[in-house]
C-alpha positions in Angstrom: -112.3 -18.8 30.6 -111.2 -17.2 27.5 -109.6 -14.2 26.2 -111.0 -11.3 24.6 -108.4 -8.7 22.9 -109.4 -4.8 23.4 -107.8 -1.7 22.3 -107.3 1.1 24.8 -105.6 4.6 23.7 -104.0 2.0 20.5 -102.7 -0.2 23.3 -103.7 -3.9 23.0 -104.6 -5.9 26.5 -105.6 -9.1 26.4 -108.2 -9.7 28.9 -109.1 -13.2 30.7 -112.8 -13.6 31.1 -115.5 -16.0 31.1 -117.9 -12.4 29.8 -119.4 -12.2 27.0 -116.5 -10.6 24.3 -118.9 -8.0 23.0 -119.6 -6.7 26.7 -115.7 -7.0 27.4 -115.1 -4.5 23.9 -117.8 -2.4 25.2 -116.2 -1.9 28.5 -113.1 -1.2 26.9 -114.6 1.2 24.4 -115.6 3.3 27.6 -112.8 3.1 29.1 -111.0 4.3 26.3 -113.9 7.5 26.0 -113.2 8.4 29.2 -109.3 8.5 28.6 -109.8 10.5 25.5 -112.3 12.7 27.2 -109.3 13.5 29.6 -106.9 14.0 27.1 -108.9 16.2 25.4 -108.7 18.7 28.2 -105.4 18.2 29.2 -103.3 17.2 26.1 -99.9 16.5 28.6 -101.2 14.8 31.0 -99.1 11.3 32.4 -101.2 8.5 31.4 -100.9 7.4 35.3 -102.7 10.4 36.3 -104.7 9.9 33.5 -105.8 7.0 34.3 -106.5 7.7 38.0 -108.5 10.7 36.7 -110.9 8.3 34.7 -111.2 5.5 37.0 -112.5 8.0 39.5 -114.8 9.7 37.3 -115.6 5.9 36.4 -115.7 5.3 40.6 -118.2 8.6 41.1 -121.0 7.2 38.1 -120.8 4.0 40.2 -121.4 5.5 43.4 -123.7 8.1 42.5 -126.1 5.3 40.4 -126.0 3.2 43.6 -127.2 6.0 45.8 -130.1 6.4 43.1 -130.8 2.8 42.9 -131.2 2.5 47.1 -133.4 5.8 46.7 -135.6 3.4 44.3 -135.3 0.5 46.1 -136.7 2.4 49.1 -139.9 4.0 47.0 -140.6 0.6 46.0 -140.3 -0.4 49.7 -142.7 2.0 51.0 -145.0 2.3 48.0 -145.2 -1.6 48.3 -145.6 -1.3 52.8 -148.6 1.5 51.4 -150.4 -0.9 49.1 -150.4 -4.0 51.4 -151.9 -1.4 54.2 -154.7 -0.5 51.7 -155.4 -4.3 51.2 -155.8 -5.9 54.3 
């Protein structure tokens, strides 16, 4: 395990990992988007409800691309039941 340094809204956190540190900085670089993107809307904002705000915008990407990736997962299913029909 190692640490990786990051930079969120000019805060530093050092983060224990055993990542890779350029996909621990890119995590943190969207983290810090999305906090921005908040702030931009609403300038005086707390950063606690800031930060509630982006972890569930962060929370509904998650869910929805899970919901899309079972939807795939059960094309490929059937597609795959479809094609084993055709060759037996």
């Amino acid at each position: 395990m190692h640490s990786v340094e990051v930079q969120i809204l000019g805060q530093s956190y050092a983060i224990k990992t055993d990542e890779d540190e350029a996909y621990i900085k890119s995590l943190a670089g969207y983290i810090d988007e999305k906090l921005k993107e908040i702030y931009s809307v609403a300038p005086n904002i707390s950063q606690a409800k800031a930060t509630v705000m982006a972890a569930f915008g962060i929370a509904d990407e998650l869910f929805k691309i899970r919901i899309e990736q079972e939807n795939l997962d059960k094309m490929i299913e059937e597609k795959t039941r479809i094609l084993s029909g055709l060759l037996e």
